[in-house]
C-alpha positions in Angstrom: 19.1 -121.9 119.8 16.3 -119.2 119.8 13.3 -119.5 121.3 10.4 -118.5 118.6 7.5 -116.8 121.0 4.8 -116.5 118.3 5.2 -120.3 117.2 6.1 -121.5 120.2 9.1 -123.4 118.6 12.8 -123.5 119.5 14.9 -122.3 116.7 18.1 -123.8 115.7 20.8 -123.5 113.2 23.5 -125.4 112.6 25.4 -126.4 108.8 25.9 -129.6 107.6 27.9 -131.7 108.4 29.6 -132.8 104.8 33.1 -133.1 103.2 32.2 -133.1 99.8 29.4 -132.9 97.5 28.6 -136.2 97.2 27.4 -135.5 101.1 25.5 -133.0 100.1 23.4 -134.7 97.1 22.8 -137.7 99.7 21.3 -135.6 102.3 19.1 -133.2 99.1 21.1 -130.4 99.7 22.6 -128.0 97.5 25.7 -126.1 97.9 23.9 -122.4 97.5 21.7 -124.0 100.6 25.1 -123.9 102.9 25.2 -120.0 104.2 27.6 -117.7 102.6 29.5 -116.6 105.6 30.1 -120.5 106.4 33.3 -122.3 106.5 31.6 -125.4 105.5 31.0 -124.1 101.9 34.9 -123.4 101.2 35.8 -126.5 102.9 33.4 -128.5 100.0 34.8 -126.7 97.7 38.3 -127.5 99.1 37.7 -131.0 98.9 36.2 -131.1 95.2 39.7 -129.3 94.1 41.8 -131.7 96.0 39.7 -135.2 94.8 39.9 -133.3 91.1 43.8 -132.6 91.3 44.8 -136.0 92.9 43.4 -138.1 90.6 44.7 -135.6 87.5 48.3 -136.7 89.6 47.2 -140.3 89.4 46.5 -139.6 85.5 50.0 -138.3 84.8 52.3 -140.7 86.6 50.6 -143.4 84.7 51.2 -141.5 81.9 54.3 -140.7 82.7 55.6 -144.7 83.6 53.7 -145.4 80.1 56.1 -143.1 78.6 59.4 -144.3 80.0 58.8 -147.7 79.3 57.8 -147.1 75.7 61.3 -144.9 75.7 62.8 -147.7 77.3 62.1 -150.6 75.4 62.2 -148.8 71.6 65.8 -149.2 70.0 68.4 -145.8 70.5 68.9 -144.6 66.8 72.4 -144.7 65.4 74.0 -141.0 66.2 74.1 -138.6 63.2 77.9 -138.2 63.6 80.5 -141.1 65.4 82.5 -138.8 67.9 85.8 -137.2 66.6 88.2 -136.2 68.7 89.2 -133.2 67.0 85.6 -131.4 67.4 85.2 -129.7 70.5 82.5 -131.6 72.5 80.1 -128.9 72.3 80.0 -129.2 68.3 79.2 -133.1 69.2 76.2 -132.5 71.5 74.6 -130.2 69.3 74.7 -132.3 66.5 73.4 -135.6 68.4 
């Protein structure tokens, strides 16, 4: 706190208290209103990446279970070539 002579007012400065900028809209704030030298700006920021990569996380293993069930429950095609014993094993793979 500093004490303002000419006014006769008690100056005080503080950030806001937000997590992300949801907070920040709610209270009419802005993020270029958060001082560049304060933490609270990267920690916004922080959170916005983190909400943004989590549910892009969510996204692909739903995506992902999608996939495996659709691989799971569509018929394995004949292989190319029935196994001989004479090939090497390698020769097998490559062709299946």
């Amino acid at each position: 706190m500093l004490y303002v002579a000419e006014t006769d007012m008690m100056l005080f400065l503080s950030s806001p208290s937000v997590t992300n900028l949801d907070d920040l809209t709610r209270r009419g704030l802005y993020l270029s209103d958060i001082a560049l030298h304060d933490a609270t700006r990267d920690l916004v920021l922080l959170s916005e990446q983190f909400e943004a990569e989590y549910k892009l996380t969510q996204n692909l293993e739903i995506l992902t279970d999608k996939l495996q069930q659709t691989h799971r429950s569509e018929p394995r095609p004949p292989p190319l070539v029935e196994f001989n014993a004479d090939l090497p094993l390698v020769y097998y793979q490559l062709i299946n």
